[in-house]
N, C-alpha and C positions, 0 to 999 in steps of 0.2 A: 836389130829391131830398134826403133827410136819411140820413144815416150815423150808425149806433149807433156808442161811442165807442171799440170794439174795432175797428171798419172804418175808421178813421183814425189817423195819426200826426201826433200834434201834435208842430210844430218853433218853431225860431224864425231867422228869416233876418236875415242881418247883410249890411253889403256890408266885402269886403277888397278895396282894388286896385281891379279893375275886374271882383270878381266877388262872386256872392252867394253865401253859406255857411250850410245848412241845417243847424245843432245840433238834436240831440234837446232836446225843453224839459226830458225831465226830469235831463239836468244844468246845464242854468241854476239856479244859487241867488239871481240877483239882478244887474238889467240898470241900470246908473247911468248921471250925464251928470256933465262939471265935475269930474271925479275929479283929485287933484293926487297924481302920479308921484313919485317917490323914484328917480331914475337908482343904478346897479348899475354900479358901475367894475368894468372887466375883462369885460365880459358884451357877447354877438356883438350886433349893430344890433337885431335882432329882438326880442332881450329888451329893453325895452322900461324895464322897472324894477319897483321895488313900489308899490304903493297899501296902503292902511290899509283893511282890515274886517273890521267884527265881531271886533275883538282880532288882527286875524292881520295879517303880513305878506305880502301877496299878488302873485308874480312874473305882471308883465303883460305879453304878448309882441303884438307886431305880425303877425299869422297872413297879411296882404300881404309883409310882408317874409323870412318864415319860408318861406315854398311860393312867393318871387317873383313874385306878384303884383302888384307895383307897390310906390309907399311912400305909409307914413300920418306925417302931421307928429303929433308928440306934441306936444299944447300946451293952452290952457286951457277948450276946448271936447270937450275930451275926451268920449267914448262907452266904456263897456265893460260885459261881457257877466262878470259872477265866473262861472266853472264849477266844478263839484265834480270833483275828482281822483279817478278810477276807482283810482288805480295798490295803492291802501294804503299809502302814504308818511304818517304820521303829521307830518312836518315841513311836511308841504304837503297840506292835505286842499283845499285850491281854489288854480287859477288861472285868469288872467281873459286876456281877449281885447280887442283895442281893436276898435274900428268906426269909419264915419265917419256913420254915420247913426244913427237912435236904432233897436233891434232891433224885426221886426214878428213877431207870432205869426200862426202859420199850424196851420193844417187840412190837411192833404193825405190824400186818400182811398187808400187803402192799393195799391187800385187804379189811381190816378194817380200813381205815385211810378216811374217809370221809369227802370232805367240806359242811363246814354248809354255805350254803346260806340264812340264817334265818335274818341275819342284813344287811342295805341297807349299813350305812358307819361303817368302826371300827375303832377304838382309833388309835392313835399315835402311831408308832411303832408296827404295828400288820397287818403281808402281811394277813392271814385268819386264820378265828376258822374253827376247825376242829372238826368230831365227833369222838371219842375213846369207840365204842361198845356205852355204854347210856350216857356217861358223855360228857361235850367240853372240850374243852384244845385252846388256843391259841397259832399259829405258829407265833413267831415275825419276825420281819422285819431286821435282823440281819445288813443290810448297811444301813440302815438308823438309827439304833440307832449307829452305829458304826460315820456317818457323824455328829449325831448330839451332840457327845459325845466332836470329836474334835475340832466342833465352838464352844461349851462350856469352853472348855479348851483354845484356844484361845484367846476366850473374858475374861476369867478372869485372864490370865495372863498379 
């Protein structure tokens, strides 16, 4: 069966932890691998560090360690996902996301995107889980990791 491209929401699924995490694609600006870190003295475990693009200094946080999900070892196999900053912060128009896998693009039929009501609270950074046909996926909380990204950067500067 085919869906016109208003009956679907294209995402793009990352794994954090030991879960998978449904981004809207259209703020992906650009999914890398091999990305080398720039550590942020003074910045909580999550935040992760900068990477370099496109001219910018780009703060990258560990979205497993952020909403306790598990941990991701930063190192030279790196995964990450640049997203574009809703918030209007001119000092930070993207930040990025690490993964441990490379991101996959997905189709979800508008109709198939189900909330899961199955948890009373969820993590840090996570508006709800979602069901994707049998599997979950979690929808983050994209302004609140985006808020909590620049009192991090604040406090360690």
């Amino acid at each position: 069966m085919s869906y016109a491209s208003n009956d679907e929401v294209r995402g793009v699924l990352i794994q954090a932890g030991n879960e998978r995490v449904l981004l809207p694609n259209a703020t992906v600006a650009e999914m890398m691998a091999r990305v080398q870190v720039e550590p942020i003295e003074g910045a909580p475990s999550w935040l992760a560090g900068y990477i370099h693009w496109q001219g910018w200094e780009v703060p990258l946080l560990s979205y497993a360690r952020f909403s306790s999900l598990g941990d991701e070892p930063v190192g030279g196999n790196n995964k990450v996902v640049v997203l574009k900053a809703l918030g209007g912060n001119p000092d930070m128009p993207y930040f990025a996301l690490l993964t441990q896998s490379f991101p996959q693009l997905i189709a979800v039929p508008r109709d198939g995107l189900l909330a899961d009501a199955a948890e009373e609270s969820l993590p840090q950074g996570v508006h709800m889980r979602v069901l994707l046909g049998e599997q979950s996926a979690l929808l983050p909380d994209l302004d609140a990791i985006e808020a909590a990204v620049t009192a991090a950067l604040a406090v360690a500067a």
